[in-house]
Phi, psi and omega in degrees: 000153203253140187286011173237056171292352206194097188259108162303120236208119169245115210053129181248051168244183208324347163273306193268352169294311190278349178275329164297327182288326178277358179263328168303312176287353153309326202112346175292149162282119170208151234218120192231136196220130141215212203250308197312088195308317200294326135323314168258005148262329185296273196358293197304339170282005189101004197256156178251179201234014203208153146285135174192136151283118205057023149248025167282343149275349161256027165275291201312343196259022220215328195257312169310305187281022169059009197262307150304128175224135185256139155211170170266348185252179173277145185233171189274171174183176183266339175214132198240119171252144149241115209228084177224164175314120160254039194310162166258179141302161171304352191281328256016066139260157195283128148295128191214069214241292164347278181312303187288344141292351180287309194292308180313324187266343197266331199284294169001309187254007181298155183203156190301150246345027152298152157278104192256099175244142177260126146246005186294084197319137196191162196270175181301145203066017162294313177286316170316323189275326171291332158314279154344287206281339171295297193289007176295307197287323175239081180302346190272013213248170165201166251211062198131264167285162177294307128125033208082005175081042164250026174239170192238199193210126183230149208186155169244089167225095210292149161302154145216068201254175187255111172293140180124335160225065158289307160334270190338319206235000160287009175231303193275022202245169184279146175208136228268141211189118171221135148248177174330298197247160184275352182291317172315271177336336201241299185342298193287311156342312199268326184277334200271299188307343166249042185214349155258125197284319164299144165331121150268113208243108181280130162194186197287172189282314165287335151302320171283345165287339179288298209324304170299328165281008144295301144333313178273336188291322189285322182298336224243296174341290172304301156358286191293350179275326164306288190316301189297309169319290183319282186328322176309303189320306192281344157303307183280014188028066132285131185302117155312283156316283176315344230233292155313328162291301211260343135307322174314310178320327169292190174286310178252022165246137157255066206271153209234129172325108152341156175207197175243059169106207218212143181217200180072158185289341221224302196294321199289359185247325194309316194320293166327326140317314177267356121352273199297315196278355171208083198274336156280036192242301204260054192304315216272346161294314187307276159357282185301309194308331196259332169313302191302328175285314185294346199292289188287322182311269215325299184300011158274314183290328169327280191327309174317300186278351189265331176317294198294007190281330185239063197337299215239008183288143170272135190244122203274152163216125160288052182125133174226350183269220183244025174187171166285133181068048173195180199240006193259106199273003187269142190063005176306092194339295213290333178262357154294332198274301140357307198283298178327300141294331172302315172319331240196313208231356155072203174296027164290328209261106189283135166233130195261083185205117188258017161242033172215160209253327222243329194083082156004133150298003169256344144292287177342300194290350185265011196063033163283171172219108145356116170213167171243204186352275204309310220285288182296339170274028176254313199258350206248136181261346213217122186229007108114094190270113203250342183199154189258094149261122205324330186309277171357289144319324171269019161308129177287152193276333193285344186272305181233076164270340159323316179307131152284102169310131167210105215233103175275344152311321198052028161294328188251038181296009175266004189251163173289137181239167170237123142297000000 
């Protein structure tokens, strides 16, 4: 018998959904809990609640055949993932509200020799604080070694996937595993190892807890050095693009695409995790953090000003979510951009995004409107290319030559552009 036969998966949203399923399709008993009811009926009927490629056939095949099952409350098991929302504050400080309500339903039903693993991307010392608060609530529990066999085991192995190959690469990508203990620590190895292909690499919690905000802090940076270029360019009328191909050209540069600001759950908040935990330390993060965020202002003011030039123009925004060809819509530049306007300019304001079914309700209400491609290059004079999604690309140039441009992407480079 296997010592993980039976996996609890806590929240089932773009981590932890596509993460039950692939374990489930391992062969484990696995068990997906989240707080949302309207989730754990979709799930449970076999259907998902999100874009991802293929996995709405491995749900379903995963679910028909009993090995996924949803509830809302928690059940026992040998091993407990927690893979739920870690946001910041308006302060930007970390929210662990989440997390920490998990652990509270989790610690109740633990028994000697569970697996507590956190993925929930956190700041250092999150897992030492998870640990903490079980034996508080369960002084008969102990933390590491079997100790006579009153112990459980708690890790840290934070995700790192790309939405759009998530399945792919929760199985070939390397993944970073820290526990409490190095006993901790080897343990959650050995479960990982039987469902990941990629290196699993054992070390302490507070290091996997830096590596993944490092990984994201570094990511935003670069960016955000794209971003501040671009903003050079456009003072000095300069191509952006052209400026970045033909730097790209050395051997040893690599400058990362402009955009209109940094989105998604992981880049625009972690930096911030490290941030919080040392702000006199983490100047040149701060910096990328406020370059990126001026990134999406400039591109309001752009917009603004090019609207009022056209008092009675109808306006295309191309895309709300926060990257291309997904559907996720948390941190986005572009539907911050979107609001803003809709705020000021009502139903002039088209919104174009063909991986949602529905009109954000903070748009709707402000009168904006759902429209799709055709629909919005028909009626719209003026247009805001906001996430480069393939739809897009594949614009014909004759359908909008007529548009006034504002293409923060660079797709429509055969038209004048503003970055």
């Amino acid at each position: 018998m296997s010592e993980f036969e039976k996996v609890a998966v806590v929240g089932l949203g773009y981590i932890g959904l596509p993460t039950a399923a692939l374990i489930a399709s391992r062969g484990f008993k696995v068990i997906g809990v989240d707080t949302n009811p309207d989730i754990v009926k979709t799930v449970a009927s076999g259907a998902i609640h999100i874009i991802e490629p293929d996995l709405d056939g491995l749900v379903q095949k995963v679910v028909s055949n009993g090995s996924l099952t949803t509830t809302n409350e928690l059940v026992p098991a040998d091993v407990f993932m927690i893979a739920v929302p870690t946001p910041i504050d308006e302060e930007n400080h970390p929210d662990l509200s989440c997390v920490m309500a998990a652990v509270d339903r989790i610690a109740d039903i633990l028994v000697p020799g569970n697996l507590l693993i956190l993925e929930s991307t956190s700041p250092i010392g999150t897992t030492e604080k998870i640990a903490k608060k079980i034996l508080e609530k369960r002084p008969d529990l102990s933390v590491g070694a079997t100790n006579g066999g009153s112990g459980i085991h708690v890790a840290y192995c934070p995700e790192r996937v790309l939405p759009g190959r998530i399945l792919s690469e929760l199985v070939n990508n390397d993944r970073c595993i820290g526990g409490i203990s190095s006993a901790c620590a080897r343990r959650a190895q050995r479960f990982y190892k039987m469902f990941v292909r990629g290196a699993c690499v054992a070390t302490t919690a507070r290091t996997a807890e830096l590596v993944k905000l490092t990984e994201n802090a570094y990511r935003d940076t670069n960016i955000a050095f794209a971003n501040e270029l671009s903003m050079i360019c456009d003072r000095h009328d300069i191509n952006v693009w052209e400026v970045i191909d033909l730097a790209n050209r050395h051997p040893r540069v690599n400058v990362l695409r402009p955009g209109p600001g940094v989105g998604g759950h992981c880049i625009a908040v972690d930096p911030w995790f490290i941030i919080d935990s040392a702000p006199d330390l983490a100047r040149v993060m701060r910096t990328s953090r406020e370059v990126n965020n001026q990134k999406t202002a400039t591109i309001v003011e752009r917009a603004v000003a090019l609207i009022d030039d056209h008092p009675y123009a109808n306006v295309a925004c191309c895309g709300l979510a926060f990257k291309a060809n997904v559907d996720d819509l948390r941190e986005s530049p572009a539907l911050e951009i979107a609001l803003h306007l809709a705020e000021k300019y009502g139903s002039r304001i088209k919104v174009v995004e063909p991986n949602i079914r529905r009109l954000p309700q903070d748009l709707a209400k402000h009168g904006a409107e759902m429209m799709g491609v055709d629909e919005a290059l028909r009626s719209c004079e003026i247009a805001l290319l906001l996430v480069d999604h393939d739809e897009f690309k594949m614009t014909p140039i004759a359908e909008r030559r007529h548009l006034d441009v504002i293409d923060t992407r660079g797709i429509w480079q055969d038209m004048p552009i503003r970055t």
